[in-house]
N, C-alpha and C positions, 0 to 999 in steps of 0.2 A: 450116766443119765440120772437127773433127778426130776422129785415131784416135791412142788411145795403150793401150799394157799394158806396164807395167815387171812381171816375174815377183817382183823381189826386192820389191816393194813390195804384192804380192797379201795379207800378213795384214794389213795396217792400210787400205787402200785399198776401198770398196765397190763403186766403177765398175770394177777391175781383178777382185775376186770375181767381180761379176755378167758379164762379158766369160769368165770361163771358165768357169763355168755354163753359158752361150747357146754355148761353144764357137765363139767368133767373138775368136782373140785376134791372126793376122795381117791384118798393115795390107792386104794386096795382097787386094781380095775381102772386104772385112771388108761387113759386113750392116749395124751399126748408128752410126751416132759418139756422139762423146762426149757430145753437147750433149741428145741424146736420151737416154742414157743416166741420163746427169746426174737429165733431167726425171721420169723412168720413177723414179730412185731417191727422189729428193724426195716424190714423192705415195703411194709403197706404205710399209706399215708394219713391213717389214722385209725381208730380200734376198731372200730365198724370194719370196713375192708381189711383187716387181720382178720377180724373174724370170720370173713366172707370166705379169705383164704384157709385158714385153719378149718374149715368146715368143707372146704374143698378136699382136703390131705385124708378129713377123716371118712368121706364117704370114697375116695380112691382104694383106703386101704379096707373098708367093705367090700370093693370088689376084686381086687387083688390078693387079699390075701386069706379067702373063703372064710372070713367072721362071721360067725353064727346067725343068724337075722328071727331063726325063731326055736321055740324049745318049747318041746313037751312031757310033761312026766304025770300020767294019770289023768285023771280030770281035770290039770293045771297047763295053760299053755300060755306064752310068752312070745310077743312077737316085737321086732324090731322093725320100724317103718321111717321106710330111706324118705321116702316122699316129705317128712315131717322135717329132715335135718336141708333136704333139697330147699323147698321155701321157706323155711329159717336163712340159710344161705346168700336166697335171691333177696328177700329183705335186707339183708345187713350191707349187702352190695348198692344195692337202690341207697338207703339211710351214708353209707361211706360216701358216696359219689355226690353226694349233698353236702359233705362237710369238708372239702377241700378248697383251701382259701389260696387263693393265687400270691402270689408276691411278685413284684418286680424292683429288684437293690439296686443299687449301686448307680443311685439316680445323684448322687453326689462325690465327693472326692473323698470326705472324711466317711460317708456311709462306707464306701465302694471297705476303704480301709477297715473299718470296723469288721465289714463280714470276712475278710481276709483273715483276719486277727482271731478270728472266733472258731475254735481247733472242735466246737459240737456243731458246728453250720452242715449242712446237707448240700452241695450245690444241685442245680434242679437239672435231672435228666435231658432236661430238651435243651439246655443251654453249652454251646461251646467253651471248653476251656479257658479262651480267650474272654467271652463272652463274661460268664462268670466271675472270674479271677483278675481281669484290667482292668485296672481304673479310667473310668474317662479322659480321653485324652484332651490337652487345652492346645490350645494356640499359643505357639510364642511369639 
């Protein structure tokens, strides 16, 4: 498992965006690694909804895993407030669900080919195999 955040590398980077979003950008204490990180950005369909998600992961493992929420020592006390990470949460969900642009391919024979051709394409969960993958068929 690792942990990294280069600052100068945060505009081109989406594991280093979504790390300062979640606000978990030093190594010592850090909450989530990279490898999870990584996975959380792979499956949402844009950083906003990663983040929606990764803030999901991290108030589950508050409650699963008895993380401290607050701390006293003397006069000095420290609290952790879920409520704060909860609507940050529902914000970035609301914001994600705004920024999903539709697409519909293979409106041609050479598009259809293109995205075939193209080994970083996603094909879109609601679409069949067929759907996705064949070219429009012509008439002979």
């Amino acid at each position: 498992m690792a942990f990294t955040y280069q600052i100068a590398q945060l505009g081109t980077t989406p594991l280093y965006q979504l790390r300062l979003l979640l606000r978990d950008t030093v190594e010592s204490g850090h909450r989530l690694e990279d490898e999870e990180l990584a996975w959380v950005l792979s499956q949402a369909a844009n950083l906003w909804l990663a983040a929606a998600t990764a803030a999901d992961l991290l108030l589950d493992r508050l409650e699963t895993h008895g993380t401290v929420v607050s701390k006293s020592v003397d006069d000095l006390s420290i609290s952790y407030d879920r409520s704060a990470l909860l609507e940050q949460r529902r914000r970035w969900a609301r914001l994600g669900a705004g920024h999903q642009v539709p697409f519909c391919g293979g409106i041609s024979v050479g598009e259809g080919q293109v995205l075939r051709d193209d080994t970083d394409w996603k094909h879109p969960a609601f679409a069949s195999e067929r759907q996705a993958c064949s070219p429009p068929e012509t008439e002979a």
